[in-house]
C-alpha positions as CSV (number, residue, x, y, z in Angstrom):
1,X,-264.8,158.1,57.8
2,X,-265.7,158.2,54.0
3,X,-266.9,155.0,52.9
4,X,-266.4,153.8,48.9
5,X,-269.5,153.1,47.0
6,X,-270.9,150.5,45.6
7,X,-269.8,151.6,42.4
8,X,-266.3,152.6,43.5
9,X,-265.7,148.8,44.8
10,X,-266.5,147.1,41.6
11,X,-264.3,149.3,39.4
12,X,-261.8,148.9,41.9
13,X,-261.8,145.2,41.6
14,X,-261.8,144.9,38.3
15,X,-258.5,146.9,38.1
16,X,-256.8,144.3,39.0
17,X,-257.7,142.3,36.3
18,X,-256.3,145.2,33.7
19,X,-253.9,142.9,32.5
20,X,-256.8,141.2,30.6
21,X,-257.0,144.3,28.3
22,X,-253.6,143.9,27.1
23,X,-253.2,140.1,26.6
24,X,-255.1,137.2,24.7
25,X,-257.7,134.9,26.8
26,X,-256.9,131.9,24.8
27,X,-253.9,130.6,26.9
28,X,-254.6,130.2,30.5
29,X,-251.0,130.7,30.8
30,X,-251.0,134.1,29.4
31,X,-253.6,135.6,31.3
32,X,-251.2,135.9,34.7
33,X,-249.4,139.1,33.4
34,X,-250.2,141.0,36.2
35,X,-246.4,141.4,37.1
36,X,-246.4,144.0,34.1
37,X,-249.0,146.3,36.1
38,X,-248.1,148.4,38.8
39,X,-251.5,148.7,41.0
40,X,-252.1,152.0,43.2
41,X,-254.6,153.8,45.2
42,X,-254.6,157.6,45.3
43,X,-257.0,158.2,48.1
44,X,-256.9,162.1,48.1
45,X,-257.5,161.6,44.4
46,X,-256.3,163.7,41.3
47,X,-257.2,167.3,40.4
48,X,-255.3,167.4,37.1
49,X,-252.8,165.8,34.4
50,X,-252.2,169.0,33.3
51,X,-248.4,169.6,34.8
52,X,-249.0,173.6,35.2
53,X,-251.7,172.8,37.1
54,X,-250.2,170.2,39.2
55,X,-249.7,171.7,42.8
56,X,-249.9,168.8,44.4
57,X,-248.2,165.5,45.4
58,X,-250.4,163.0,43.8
59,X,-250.9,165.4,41.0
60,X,-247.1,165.7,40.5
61,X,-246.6,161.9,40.6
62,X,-249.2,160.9,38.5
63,X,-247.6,163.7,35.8
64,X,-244.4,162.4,36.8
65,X,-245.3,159.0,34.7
66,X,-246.7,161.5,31.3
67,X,-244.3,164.5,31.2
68,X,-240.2,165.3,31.1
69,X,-238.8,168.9,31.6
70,X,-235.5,170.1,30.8
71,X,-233.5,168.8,34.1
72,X,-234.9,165.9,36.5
73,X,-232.9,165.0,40.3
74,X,-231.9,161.8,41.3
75,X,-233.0,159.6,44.3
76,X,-230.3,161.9,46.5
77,X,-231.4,165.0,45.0
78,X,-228.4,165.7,42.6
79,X,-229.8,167.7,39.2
80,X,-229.5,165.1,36.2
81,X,-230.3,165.8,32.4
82,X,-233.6,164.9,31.1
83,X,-234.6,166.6,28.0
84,X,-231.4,169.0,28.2
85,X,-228.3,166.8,27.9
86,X,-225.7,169.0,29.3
87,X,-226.3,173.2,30.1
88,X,-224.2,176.0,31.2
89,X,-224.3,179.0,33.1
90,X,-222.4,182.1,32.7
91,X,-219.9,183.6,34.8
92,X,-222.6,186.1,36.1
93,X,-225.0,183.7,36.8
94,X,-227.8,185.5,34.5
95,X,-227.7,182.8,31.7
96,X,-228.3,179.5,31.4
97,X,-228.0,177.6,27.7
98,X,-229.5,174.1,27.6
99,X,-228.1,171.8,24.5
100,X,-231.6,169.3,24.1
101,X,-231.6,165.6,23.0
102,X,-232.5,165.2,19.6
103,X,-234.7,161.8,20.2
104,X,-237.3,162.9,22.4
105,X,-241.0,162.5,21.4
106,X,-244.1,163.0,22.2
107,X,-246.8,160.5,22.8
108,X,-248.3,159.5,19.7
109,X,-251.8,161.3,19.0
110,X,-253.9,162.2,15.6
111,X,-253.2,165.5,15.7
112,X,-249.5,164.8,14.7
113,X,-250.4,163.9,11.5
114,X,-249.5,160.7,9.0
115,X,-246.6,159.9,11.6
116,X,-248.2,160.4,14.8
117,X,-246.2,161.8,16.7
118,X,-243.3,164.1,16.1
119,X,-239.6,165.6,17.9
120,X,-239.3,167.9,20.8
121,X,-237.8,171.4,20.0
122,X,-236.3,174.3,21.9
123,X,-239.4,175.9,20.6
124,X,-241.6,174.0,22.6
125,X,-240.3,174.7,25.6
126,X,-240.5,178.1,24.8
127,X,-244.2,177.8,24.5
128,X,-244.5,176.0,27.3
129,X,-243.0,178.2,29.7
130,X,-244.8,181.0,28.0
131,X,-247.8,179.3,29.1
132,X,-246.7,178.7,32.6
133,X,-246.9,182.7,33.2
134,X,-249.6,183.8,31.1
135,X,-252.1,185.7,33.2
136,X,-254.8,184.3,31.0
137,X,-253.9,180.6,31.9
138,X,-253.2,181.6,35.5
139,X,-251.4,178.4,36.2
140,X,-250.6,178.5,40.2
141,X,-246.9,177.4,39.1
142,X,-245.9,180.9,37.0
143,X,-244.4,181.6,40.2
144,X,-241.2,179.7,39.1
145,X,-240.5,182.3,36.7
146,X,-240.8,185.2,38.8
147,X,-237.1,185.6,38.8
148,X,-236.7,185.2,34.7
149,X,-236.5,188.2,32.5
150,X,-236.3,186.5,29.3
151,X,-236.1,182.5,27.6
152,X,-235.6,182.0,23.6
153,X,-235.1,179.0,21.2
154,X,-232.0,179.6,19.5
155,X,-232.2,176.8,17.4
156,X,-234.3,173.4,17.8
157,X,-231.5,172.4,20.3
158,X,-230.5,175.4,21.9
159,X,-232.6,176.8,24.6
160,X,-231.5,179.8,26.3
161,X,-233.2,181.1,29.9
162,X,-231.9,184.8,31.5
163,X,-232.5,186.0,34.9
164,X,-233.2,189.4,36.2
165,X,-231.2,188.8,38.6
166,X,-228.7,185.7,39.9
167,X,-230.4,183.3,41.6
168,X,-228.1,179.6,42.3
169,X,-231.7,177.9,43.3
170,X,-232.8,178.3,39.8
171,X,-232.1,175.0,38.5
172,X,-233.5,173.4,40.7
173,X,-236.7,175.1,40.0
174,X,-236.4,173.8,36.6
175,X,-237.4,170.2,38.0
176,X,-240.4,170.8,39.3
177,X,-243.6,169.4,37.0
178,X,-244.6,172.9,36.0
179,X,-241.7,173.5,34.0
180,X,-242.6,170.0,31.5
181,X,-242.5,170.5,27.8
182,X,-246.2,170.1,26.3
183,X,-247.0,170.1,23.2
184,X,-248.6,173.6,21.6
185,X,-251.1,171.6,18.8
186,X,-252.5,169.1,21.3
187,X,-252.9,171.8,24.1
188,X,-254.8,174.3,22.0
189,X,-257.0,171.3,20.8
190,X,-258.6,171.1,23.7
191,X,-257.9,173.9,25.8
192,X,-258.9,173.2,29.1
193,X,-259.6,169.8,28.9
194,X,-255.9,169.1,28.1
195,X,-255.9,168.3,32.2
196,X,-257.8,164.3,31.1
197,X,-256.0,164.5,27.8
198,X,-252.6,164.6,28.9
199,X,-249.9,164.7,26.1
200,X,-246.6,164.6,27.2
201,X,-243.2,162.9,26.7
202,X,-242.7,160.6,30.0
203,X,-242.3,156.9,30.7
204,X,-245.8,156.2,30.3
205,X,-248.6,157.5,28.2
206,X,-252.2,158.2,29.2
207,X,-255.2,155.6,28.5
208,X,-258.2,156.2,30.1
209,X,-259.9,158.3,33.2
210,X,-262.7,157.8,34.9
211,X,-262.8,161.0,37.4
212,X,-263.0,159.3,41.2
213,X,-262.7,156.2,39.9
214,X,-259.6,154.6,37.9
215,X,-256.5,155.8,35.7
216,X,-254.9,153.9,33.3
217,X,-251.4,154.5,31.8
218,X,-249.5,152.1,29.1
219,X,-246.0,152.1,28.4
220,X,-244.4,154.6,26.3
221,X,-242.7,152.7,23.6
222,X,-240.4,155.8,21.8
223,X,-239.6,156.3,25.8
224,X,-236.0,157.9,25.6
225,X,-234.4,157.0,28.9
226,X,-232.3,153.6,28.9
227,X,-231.0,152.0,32.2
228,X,-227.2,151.1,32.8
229,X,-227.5,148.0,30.5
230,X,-229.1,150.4,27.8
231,X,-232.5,148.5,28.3
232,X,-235.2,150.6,27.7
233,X,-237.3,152.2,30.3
234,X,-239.8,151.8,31.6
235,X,-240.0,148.1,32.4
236,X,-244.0,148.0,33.5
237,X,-246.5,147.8,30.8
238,X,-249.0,149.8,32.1
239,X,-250.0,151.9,35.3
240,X,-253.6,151.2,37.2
241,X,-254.8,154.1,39.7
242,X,-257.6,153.5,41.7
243,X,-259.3,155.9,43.9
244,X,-260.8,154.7,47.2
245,X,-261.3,157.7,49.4
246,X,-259.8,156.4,52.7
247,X,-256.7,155.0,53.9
248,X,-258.1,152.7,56.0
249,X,-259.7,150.6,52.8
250,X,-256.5,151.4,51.1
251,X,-254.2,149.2,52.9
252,X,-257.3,146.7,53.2
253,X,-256.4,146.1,49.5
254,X,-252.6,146.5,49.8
255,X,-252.7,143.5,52.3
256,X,-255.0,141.3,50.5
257,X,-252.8,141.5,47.4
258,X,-255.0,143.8,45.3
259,X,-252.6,146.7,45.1
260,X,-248.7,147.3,45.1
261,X,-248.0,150.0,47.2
262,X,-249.0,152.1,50.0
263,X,-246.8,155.6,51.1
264,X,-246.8,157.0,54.1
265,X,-248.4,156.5,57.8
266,X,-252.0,156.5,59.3
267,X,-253.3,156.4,62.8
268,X,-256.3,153.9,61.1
269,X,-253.0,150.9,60.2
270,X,-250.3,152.3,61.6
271,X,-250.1,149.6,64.6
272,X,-251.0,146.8,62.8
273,X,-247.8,147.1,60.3
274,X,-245.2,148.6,63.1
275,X,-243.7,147.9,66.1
276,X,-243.9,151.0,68.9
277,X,-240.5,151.2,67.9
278,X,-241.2,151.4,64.2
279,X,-240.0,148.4,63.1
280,X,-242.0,145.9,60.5
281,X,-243.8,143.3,62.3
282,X,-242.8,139.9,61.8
283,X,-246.0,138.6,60.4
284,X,-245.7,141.1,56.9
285,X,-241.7,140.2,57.0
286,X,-243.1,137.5,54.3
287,X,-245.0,139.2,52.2
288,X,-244.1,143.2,52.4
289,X,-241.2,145.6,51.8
290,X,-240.5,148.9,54.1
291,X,-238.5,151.9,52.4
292,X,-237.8,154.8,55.2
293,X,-235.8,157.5,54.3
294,X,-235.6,161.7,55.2
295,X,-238.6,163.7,53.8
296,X,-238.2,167.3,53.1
297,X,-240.7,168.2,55.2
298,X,-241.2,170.4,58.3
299,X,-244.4,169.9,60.4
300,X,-245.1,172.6,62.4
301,X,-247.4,175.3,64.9
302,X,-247.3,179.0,63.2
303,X,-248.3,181.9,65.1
304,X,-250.4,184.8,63.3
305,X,-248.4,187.9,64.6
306,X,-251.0,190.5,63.8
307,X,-253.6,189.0,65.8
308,X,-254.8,190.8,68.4
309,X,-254.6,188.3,71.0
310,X,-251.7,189.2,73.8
311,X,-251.0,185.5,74.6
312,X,-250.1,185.3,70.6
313,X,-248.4,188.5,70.8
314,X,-246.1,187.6,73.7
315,X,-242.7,186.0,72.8
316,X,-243.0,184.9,76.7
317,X,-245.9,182.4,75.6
318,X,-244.6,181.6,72.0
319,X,-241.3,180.5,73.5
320,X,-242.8,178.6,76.5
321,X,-245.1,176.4,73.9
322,X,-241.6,175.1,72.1
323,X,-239.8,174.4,75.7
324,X,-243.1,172.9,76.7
325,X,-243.6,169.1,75.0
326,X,-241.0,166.3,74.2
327,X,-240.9,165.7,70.6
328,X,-238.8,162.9,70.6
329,X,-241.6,161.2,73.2
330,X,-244.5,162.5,70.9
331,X,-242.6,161.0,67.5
332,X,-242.2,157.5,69.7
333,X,-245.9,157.2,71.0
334,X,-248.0,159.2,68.2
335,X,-246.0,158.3,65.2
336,X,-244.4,154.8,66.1
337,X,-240.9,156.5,65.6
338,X,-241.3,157.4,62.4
339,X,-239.9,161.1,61.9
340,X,-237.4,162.7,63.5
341,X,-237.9,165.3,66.4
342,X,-237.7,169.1,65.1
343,X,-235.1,170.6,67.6
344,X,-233.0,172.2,65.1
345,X,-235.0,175.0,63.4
346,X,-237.3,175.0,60.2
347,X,-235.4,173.9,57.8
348,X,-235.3,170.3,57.4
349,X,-232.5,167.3,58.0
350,X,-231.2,166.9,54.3
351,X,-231.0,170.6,53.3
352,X,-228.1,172.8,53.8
353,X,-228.6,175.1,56.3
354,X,-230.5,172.7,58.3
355,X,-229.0,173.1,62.0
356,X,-229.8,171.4,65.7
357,X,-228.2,174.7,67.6
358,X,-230.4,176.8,66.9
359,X,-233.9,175.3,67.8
360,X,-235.9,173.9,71.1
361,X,-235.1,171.2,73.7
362,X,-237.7,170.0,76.1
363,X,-237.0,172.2,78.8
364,X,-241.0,172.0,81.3
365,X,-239.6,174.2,83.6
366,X,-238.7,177.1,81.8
367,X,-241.6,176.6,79.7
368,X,-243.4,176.9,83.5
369,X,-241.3,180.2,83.9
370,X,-242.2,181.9,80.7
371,X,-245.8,181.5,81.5
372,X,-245.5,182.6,84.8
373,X,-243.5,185.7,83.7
374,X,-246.4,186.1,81.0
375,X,-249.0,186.1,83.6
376,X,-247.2,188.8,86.1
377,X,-246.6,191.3,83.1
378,X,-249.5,191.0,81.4
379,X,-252.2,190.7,84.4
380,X,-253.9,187.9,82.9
381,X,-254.3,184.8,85.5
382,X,-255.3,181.9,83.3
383,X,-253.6,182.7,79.5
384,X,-255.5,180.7,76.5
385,X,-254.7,179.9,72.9
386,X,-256.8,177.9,70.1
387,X,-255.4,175.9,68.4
388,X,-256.3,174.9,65.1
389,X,-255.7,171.5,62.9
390,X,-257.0,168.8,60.8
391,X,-258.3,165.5,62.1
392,X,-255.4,164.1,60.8
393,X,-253.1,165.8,63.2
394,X,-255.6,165.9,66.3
395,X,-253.7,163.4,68.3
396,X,-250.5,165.3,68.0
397,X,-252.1,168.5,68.9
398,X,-254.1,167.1,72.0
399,X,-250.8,165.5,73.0
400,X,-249.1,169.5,73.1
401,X,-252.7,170.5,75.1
402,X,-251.7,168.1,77.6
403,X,-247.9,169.1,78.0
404,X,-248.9,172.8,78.4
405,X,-251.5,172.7,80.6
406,X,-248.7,171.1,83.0
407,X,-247.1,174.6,82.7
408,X,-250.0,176.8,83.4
409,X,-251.5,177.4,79.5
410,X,-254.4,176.1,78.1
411,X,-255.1,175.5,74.7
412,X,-258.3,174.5,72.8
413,X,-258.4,172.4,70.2
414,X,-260.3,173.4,67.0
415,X,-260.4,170.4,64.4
416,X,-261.3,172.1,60.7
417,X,-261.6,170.5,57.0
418,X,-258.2,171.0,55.2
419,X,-259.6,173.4,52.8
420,X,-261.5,175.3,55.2
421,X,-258.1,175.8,57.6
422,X,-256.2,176.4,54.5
423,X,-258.2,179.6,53.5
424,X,-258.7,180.7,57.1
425,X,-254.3,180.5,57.8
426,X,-254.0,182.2,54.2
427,X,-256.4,185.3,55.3
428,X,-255.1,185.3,58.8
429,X,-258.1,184.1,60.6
430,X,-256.7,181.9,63.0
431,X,-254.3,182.9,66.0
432,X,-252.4,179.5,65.9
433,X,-252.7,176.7,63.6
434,X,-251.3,173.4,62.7
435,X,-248.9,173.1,59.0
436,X,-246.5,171.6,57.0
437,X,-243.9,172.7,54.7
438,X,-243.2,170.8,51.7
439,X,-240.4,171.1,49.5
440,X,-240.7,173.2,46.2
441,X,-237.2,172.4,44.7
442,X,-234.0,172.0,46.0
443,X,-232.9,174.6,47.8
444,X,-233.5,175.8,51.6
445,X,-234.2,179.5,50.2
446,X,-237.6,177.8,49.7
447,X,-238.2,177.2,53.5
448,X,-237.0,181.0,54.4
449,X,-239.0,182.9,51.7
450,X,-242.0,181.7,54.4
451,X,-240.3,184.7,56.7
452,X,-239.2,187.2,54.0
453,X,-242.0,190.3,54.8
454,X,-242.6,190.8,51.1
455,X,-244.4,187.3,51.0
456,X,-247.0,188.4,53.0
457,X,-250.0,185.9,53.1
458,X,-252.8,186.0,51.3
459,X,-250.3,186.9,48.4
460,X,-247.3,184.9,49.3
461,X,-246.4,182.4,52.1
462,X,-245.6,184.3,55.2
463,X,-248.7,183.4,57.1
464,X,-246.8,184.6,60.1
465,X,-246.6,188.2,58.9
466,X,-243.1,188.0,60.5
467,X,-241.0,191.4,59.3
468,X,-237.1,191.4,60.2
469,X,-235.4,194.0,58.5
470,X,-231.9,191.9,59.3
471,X,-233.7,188.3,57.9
472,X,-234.6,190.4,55.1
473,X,-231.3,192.1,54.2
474,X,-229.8,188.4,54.5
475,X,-232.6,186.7,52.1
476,X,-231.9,189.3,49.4
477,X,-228.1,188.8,50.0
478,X,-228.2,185.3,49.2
479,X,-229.3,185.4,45.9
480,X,-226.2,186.9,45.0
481,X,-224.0,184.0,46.6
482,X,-223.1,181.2,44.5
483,X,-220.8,179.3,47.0
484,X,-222.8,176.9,48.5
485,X,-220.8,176.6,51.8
486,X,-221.3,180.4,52.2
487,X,-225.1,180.3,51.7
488,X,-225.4,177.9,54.0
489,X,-224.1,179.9,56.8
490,X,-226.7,182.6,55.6
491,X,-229.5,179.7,55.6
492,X,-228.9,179.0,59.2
493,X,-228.4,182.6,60.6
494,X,-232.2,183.4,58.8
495,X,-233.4,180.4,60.7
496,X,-232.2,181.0,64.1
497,X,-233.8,184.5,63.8
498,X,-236.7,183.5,63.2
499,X,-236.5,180.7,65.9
500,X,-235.3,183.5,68.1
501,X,-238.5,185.1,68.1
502,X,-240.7,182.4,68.2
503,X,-242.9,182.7,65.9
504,X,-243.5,179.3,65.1
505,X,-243.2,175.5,66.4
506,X,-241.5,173.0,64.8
507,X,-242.5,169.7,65.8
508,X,-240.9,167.1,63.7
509,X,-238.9,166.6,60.3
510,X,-241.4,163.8,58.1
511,X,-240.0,160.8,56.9
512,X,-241.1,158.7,53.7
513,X,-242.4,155.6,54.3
514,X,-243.2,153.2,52.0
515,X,-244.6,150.1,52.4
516,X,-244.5,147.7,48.9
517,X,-245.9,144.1,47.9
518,X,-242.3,141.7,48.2
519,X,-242.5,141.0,44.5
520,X,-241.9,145.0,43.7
521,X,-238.4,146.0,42.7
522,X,-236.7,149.0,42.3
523,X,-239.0,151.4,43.5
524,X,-236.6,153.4,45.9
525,X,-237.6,157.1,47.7
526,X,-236.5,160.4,47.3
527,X,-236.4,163.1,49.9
528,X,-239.6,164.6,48.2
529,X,-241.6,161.5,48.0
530,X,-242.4,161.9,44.3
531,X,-243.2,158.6,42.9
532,X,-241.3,157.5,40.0
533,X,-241.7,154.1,38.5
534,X,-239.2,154.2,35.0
535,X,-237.5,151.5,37.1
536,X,-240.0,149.7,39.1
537,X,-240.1,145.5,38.3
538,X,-242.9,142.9,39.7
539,X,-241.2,139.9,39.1
């Protein structure tokens, strides 16, 4: 475990004294305005706040406080106005036309000039999206705009975007933190270093960043959002990120008081806060909040098809490892309940297309009869597999080691860095490995492009190198459908064919989790686990 320095410690507790920044010191009264600072730790800390950069989920909510795009989702995933007040489509599905708010501004900085800040145009979306996919910026999110031919500023209001091609997932592309409007003046200022000089249009604006060590965001007073009582948003004064580098210290400071909010499980508190069964347990039901909700997320086993080793080759084996362990056991004792059991197929609970026909039961005796059929075709007496994972996912995977070895496989265990597994699944240099798939946007067409054979890993995400000419007729065929119902059924017939053949293991669909201080209010979930504070309240 990675232990916080010295240093780390102080500036963490002096975060929670931010409020002193803001207020006077010469009323004792005044100096409790800590119910105006939300208080977080990010312990796999920030690589940008520069949203065409920001790749991943801390990165995204932290630029979730600075930065608006055209459209935004709601907490059940429906696509709201942001920036764009109302768009339409045309009948051919090649043209979108967003109408813009008029009262949208940037965060005040200098460079603006005598009024420091200044309106957001149609204009500067179309230099920001011509950012997003020049090769000189290589931003990892100009895939977005893979399927766009062309985008123009018709006037400071209209904004115009066509496709090559239709594709009904688009819009919901639109919401991810790549697409945010920046600012051309401010980002050619500083080039690079725009990513700690965030200027943007969101809920709150940047203050200060000391890399590995705190972030501080104040409110955004021209903010344009309003709730349902047309109060403004946000309601906090100001954000505090701090960045211990474990989450065992992390919820040390969530249950003394010192932070707000913790997200998600780990192995290090997971029994001190839950029940086996996953409930709260009664000595936090004073002081702390639990939010639980579906997570777009599949965790899962993939299989790298052109390796060379027959027991990864064999369907026999592939299918035998998905008959071979209870999930819904391994959910209840690994994971306190939290999660639900993959035995549909890849594509998550909460998508359409998501289906429980066409996955995995536990079934140890045909899993026993697959590897026996294995072992009489191939010749080979005692088949083996290694298995690789992160730490974080070594009790789940040594769990599976057990369950197989019951019928007549063995598989090793190989714990890796992230970062080192990432590169060695991209470049197919592991047989089998542990992963998860996140949600992109909106749409379950982002789960099957992982089997489509053009997205071959390294270049795209098919670390499998699965090719089905059928899948692959069917993926292209659902970009023209616009009926949702109807790509839906095409969703779930790419799905089963790829469960058919085995070449993965889903093991369980994530759930958020959220665990908040009883004074925090409003802070909700969303299926993508993005945090969003316009509407938190500490009261």
């Amino acid at each position: 475990m990675i232990k916080p320095t010295l240093k780390q410690l102080i500036n963490y507790l002096s975060i929670s004294c931010i409020a002193l920044l803001f207020f006077s010191c010469k009323n004792n009264s005044n100096l409790n305005k800590d119910h105006l600072v939300f208080r977080y730790n990010e312990y796999a800390n920030l690589n940008t706040l520069d949203p065409a950069f920001s790749r991943t989920l801390q990165d995204n909510s932290a630029c979730n406080q600075l930065f608006n795009g055209l459209v935004q989702f709601d907490e059940n995933l429906n696509i709201t106005p942001s920036i764009a007040k109302k768009w339409t489509v045309s009948p051919d599905g090649i043209l979108y036309t967003f109408s813009l708010r008029n009262d949208v501004y940037f965060h005040k900085h200098y460079l603006f000039g005598k009024d420091s800040t200044r309106t957001v145009t149609a204009k500067d979306f179309y230099y920001s999206l011509n950012r997003l996919r020049d090769p000189k910026i290589a931003a990892p999110g100009s895939w977005v705009l893979n399927k766009v031919d062309d985008f123009k500023a018709i006037n400071d209001t209209i904004f115009q975007i066509k496709l090559k091609q239709p594709f009904p997932a688009f819009i919901g592309l639109l919401t991810m933190k790549y697409c945010s409007v920046v600012p051309k003046e401010i980002v050619e200022h500083y080039g690079t270093d725009f990513r700690s000089h965030p200027i943007g249009t969101g809920p709150f604006k940047f203050k200060r960043w000391e890399e590995n060590i705190k972030l501080v965001f104040r409110k955004n007073e021209l903010y344009f959002e309003k709730d349902e009582q047309d109060n403004q948003l946000p309601y906090l004064e100001a954000v505090a990120l701090t960045f211990l580098p474990d989450k065992q210290s992390e919820f040390l400071q969530f249950a003394q008081g010192n932070i707000d909010y913790v997200s998600g499980l780990d192995a290090s508190y997971k029994d001190e806060l839950l029940t086996s069964d996953g409930k709260l347990r009664k000595k936090y039901h004073e002081t702390v909040n639990m939010i639980r909700g579906p997570y777009l997320n599949t965790e899962y086993l993939g299989f790298y098809l052109d390796s060379e080793t027959p027991e990864i080759q064999s369907e026999l084996i592939r299918k035998a490892i998905n008959y071979g362990f209870n999930r819904k056991k391994m959910m209840l004792y690994l994971n306190n309940g939290v999660g639900n059991p993959a035995i549909g197929g890849f594509i998550p609970v909460g998508l359409p297309g998501h289906s429980t026909s066409i996955g995995y039961t536990y079934q140890p005796n045909k899993a026993k009869q697959l590897v026996e059929q294995f072992k009489t075709e191939s010749g080979i007496r005692n088949p083996e597999i290694t298995l690789n994972t992160t730490s974080n996912y070594l009790s789940f995977c040594e769990f599976i080691q057990r369950e197989l070895q019951k019928a007549g496989l063995k598989i090793n265990v190989d714990v890796m860095p992230e970062a080192t597994l990432r590169s060695a699944r991209s470049n197919g240099k592991v047989d089998m490995f542990r992963s998860s798939w996140v949600a992109d946007y909106l749409d379950a067409e982002n789960y099957l492009s992982i089997f489509f054979s053009k997205n071959f890993a390294p270049n795209g995400s098919n670390y499998f190198h699965f090719k089905n000419d059928v899948l692959d007729s069917l993926y292209n065929k659902a970009f023209t459908i616009t009926n949702i119902e109807e790509r839906k059924l095409l969703y779930t017939k790419m799905d089963s064919i790829a469960m058919q053949h085995a070449i993965m293991v889903p093991l369980f669909y994530d759930e958020v989790v959220r665990f908040t201080r009883k004074n925090v209010k409003g802070l909700g979930i969303n299926p993508i686990n993005l945090l969003d504070l316009r509407y938190v309240k500490k009261e």
